[in-house]
C-alpha positions, -999 to +999 in steps of 0.1 A: -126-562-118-159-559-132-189-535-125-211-559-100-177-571-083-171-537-074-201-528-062-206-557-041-172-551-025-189-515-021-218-526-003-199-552+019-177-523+030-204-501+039-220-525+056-191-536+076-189-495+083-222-494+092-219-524+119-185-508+135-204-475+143-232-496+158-206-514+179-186-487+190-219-464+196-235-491+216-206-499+232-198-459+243-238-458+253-234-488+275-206-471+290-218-438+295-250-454+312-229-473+337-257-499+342-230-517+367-223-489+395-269-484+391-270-522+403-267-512+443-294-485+435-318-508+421-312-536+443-317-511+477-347-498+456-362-534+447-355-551+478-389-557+491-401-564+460-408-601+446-397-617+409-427-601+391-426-564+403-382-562+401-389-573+364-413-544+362-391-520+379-363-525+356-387-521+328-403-489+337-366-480+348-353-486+315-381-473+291-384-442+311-345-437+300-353-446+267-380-421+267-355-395+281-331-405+253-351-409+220-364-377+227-328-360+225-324-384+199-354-369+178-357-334+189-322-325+202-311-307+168-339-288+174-323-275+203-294-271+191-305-246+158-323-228+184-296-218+203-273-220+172-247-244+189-225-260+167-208-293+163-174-279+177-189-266+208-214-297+217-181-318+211-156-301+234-190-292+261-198-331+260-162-337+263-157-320+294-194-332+308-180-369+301-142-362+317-163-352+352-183-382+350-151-403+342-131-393+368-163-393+393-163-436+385-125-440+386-124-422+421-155-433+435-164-389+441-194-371+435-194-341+414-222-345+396-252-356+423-251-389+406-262-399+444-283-430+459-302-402+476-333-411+461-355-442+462-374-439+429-374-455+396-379-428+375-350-410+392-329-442+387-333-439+348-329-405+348-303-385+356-282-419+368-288-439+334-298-412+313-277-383+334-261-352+307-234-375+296-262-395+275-279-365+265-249-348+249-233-378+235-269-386+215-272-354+200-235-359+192-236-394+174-266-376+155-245-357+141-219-376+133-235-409+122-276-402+117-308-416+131-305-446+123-274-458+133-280-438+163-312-453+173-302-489+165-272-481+191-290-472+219-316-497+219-286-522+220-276-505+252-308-498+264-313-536+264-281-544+275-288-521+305-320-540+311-306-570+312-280-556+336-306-548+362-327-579+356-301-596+367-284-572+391-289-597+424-273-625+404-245-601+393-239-585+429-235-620+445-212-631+420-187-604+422-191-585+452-190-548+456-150-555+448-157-569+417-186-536+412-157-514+421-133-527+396-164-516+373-165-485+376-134-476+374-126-496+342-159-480+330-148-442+346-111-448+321-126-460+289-155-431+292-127-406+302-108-418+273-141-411+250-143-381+267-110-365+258-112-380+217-142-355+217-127-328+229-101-332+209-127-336+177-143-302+188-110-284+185-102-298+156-134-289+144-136-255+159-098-242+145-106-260+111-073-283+117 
């Protein structure tokens, strides 16, 4: 094999890399956001409103999440030098944050005051999209993968999520709260899974195994 062949395998496999974090980032975002179990919230919350204002309220739902979340994204080291938390600990912490919210969609309970309490927007997009499960696992992914990979990641799910609510009265109608159920549960195991590979990181991290 000669010189440019092997770089150009090189780059192909980082690049292939580089798209599987995306994936499984935006993928564990998307997740962790649960824009499925917010689409009774934001259909009670839109109800009396007409085509024009629910595509506005998603919008300003969405954005003020992104805001929410960019802004860990970006300044959430910070945080984290000043109170000299490391890796380990945000790992297993996030972990445990992520295992509560898990088993809170896979039981239908309510630990965490991820309630429909409260008619506003901005309260829809944060804490229920953008609750401390998002928070962590940014400033996590950070860490483990960079800004950019990061940032691409949850714009994907941000977008995703939008598209989600957008279309949250077509989505209800077609499957039901049964079908929403099944949701959130699915949703609840694969983020409890998540959950439990981070803890499991942290330790690892932590005892230097």
């Amino acid at each position: 094999m000669n010189c440019g062949q092997y770089f150009n395998r090189l780059g192909r496999f980082k690049c292939d890399h580089m798209m599987d974090e995306i994936i499984k980032s935006a993928l564990t975002f998307f997740v962790i956001m649960g824009p499925f179990s917010s689409v009774p919230i934001f259909i009670s919350v839109t109800k009396y409103m007409n085509q024009t204002q629910k595509l506005s309220a998603a919008t300003q739902a969405i954005a003020t999440a992104g805001g929410v979340l960019f802004a860990f994204l970006f300044f959430g080291q910070f945080l984290l030098d000043v109170f000299m938390i490391d890796f380990a600990s945000l790992s297993i912490a996030g972990g445990l944050i992520l295992t509560i919210l898990g088993i809170e969609l896979m039981l239908s309970l309510s630990i965490s005051g991820r309630g429909e309490s409260s008619p506003a927007i901005t309260l829809l997009a944060t804490p229920i999209l953008t609750g401390p499960g998002v928070i962590v696992t940014t400033m996590i992914f950070v860490q483990q993968y960079g800004y950019l990979i990061t940032s691409i990641a949850a714009l994907i799910a941000l977008v995703a999520s939008w598209l989600v609510l957008w279309f949250s009265g077509h989505i209800s109608r077609a499957i039901g709260d049964f079908g929403t159920g099944i949701i959130s549960r699915i949703t609840g195991l694969l983020l409890t899974a998540f959950a439990i590979e981070l803890i499991i990181t942290g330790i690892k991290a932590a005892f230097a195994l």
